[in-house]
C-alpha positions as CSV (number, residue, x, y, z in Angstrom):
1,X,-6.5,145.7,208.8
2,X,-9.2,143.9,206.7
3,X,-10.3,142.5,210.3
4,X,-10.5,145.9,211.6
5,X,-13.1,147.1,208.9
6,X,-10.7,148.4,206.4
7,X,-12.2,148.4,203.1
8,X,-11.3,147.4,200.1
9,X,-8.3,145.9,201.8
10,X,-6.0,145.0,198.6
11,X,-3.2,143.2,198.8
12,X,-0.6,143.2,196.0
13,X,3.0,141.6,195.1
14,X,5.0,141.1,191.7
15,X,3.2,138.2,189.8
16,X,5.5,135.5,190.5
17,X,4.7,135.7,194.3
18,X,0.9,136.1,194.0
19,X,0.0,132.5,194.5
20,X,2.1,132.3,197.9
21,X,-0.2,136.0,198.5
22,X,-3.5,134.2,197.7
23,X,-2.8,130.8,199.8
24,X,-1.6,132.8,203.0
25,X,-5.0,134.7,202.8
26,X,-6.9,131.9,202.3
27,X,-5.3,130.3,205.2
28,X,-5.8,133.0,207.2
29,X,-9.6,132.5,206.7
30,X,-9.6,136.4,204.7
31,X,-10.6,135.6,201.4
32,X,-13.9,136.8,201.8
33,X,-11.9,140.6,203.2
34,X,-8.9,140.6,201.0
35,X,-8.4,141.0,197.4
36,X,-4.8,140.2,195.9
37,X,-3.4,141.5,192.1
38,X,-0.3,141.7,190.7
39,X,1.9,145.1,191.2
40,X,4.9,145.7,190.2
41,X,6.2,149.2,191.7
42,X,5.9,152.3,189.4
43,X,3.0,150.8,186.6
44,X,1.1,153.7,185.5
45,X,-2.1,153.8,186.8
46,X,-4.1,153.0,183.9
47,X,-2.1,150.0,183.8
48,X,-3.1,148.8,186.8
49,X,-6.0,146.3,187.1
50,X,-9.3,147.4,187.5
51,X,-10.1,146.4,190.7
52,X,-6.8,148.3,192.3
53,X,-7.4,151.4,189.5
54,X,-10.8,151.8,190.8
55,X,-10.0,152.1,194.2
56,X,-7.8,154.4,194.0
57,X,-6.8,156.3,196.3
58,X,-6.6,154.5,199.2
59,X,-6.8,155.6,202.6
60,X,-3.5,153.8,203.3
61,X,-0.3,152.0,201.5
62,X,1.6,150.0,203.5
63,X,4.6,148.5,202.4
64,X,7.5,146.5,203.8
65,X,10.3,145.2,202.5
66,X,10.1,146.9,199.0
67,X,13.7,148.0,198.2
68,X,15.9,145.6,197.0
69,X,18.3,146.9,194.1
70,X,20.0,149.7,196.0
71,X,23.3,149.8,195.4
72,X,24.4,153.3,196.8
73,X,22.8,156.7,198.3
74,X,24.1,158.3,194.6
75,X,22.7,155.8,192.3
76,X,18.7,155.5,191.3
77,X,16.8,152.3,192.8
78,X,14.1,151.6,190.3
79,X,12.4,149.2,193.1
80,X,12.6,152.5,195.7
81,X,11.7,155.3,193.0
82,X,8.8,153.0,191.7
83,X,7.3,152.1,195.5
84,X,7.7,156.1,196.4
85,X,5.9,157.0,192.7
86,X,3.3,153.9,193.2
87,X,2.6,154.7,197.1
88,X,2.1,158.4,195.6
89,X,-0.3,157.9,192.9
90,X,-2.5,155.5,195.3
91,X,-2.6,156.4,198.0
92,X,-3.4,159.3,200.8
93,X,-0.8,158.1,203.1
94,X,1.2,155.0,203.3
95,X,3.6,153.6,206.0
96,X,6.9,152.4,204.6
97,X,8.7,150.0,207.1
98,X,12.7,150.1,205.7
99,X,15.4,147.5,207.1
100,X,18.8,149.1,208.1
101,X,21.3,146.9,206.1
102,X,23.9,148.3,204.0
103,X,22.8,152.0,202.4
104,X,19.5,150.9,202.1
105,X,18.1,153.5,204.8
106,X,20.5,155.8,203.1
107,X,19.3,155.0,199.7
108,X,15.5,155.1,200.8
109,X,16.2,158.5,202.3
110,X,18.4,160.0,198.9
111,X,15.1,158.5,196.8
112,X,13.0,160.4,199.4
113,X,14.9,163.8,198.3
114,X,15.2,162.8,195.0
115,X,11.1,162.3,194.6
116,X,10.3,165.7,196.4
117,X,9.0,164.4,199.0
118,X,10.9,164.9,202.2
119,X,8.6,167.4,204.3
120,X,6.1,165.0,203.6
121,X,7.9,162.3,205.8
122,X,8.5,161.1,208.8
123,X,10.3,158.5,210.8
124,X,7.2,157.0,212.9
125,X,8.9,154.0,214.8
126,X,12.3,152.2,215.0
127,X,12.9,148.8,216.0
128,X,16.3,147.6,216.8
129,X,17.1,144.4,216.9
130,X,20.0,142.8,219.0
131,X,21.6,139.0,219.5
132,X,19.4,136.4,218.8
133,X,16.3,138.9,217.7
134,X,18.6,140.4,215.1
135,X,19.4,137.1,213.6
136,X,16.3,135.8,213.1
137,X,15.5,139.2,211.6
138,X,18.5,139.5,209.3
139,X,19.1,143.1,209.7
140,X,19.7,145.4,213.4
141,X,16.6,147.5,212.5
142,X,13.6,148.6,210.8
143,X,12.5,151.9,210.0
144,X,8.8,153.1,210.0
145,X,7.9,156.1,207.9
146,X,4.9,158.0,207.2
147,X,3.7,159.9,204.4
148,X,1.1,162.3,204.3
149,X,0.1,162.8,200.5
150,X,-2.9,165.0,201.5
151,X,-0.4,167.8,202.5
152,X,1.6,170.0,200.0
153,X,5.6,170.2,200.4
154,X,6.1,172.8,203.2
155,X,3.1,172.7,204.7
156,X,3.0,172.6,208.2
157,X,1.1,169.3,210.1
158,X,-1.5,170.6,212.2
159,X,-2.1,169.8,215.7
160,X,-4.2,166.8,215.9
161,X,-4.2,165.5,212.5
């Protein structure tokens, strides 16, 4: 996106995966478009850094691959209640891509009710992986959905927007 124009285009991860962040946009040739900080889902944002905090919001979160201590539909994820709270607070819309293993989906969705904010999402694309595809992938599909924090709950999405 940062090649597209977007700007600031921030990048963030949890602290012990931000020098891995930093080298693959320097090898990418982006560190004069992309900025990378520490985030762990769910900080309050006047804990965040400055340079995130003051950019806030942004036009769009995108995150993938975020939930990882589901355990069940029925029980609270921390990392999926934090990312839905962060991607909130942050941001005007945000794209959420969720893998299909085990209850995640179903725990993603649950956190989605749970957070109050199911008419403000959609499912936007699915990819399905099969054979070969879906073992290099590690899962039989993705989920994209979108969130528009700009509407209330209830509101109706207007042609065109």
């Amino acid at each position: 996106l940062a090649l597209r124009g977007a700007q600031p285009a921030v990048l963030t991860d949890v602290s012990k995966a931000l020098p891995l962040l930093k080298r693959n946009i320097s090898a990418n040739g982006l560190s004069s478009r992309c900025q990378a900080f520490a985030l762990h889902w769910g900080t309050a944002l006047d804990r965040l850094a400055p340079e995130v905090r003051d950019a806030v919001p942004f036009n769009l979160v995108i995150a993938s691959d975020c939930s990882y201590d589901f355990i069940s539909p029925e029980k609270p994820s921390p990392s999926i209640d934090g990312l839905l709270a962060t991607a909130r607070s942050c941001g005007s819309r945000a794209l959420i891509c969720v893998s299909r293993r085990t209850n995640e989906v179903e725990a993603f969705e649950a956190a989605v009710d749970r957070a109050g904010l199911s008419a403000l999402a959609e499912v936007v694309h699915s990819a399905k992986f099969e054979g070969r595809a879906a073992e290099l992938e590690g899962v039989p599909e993705c989920l994209v959905y979108s969130f528009d924090f700009t509407r209330r709950a209830g509101e109706d999405v207007k042609a065109g927007s």
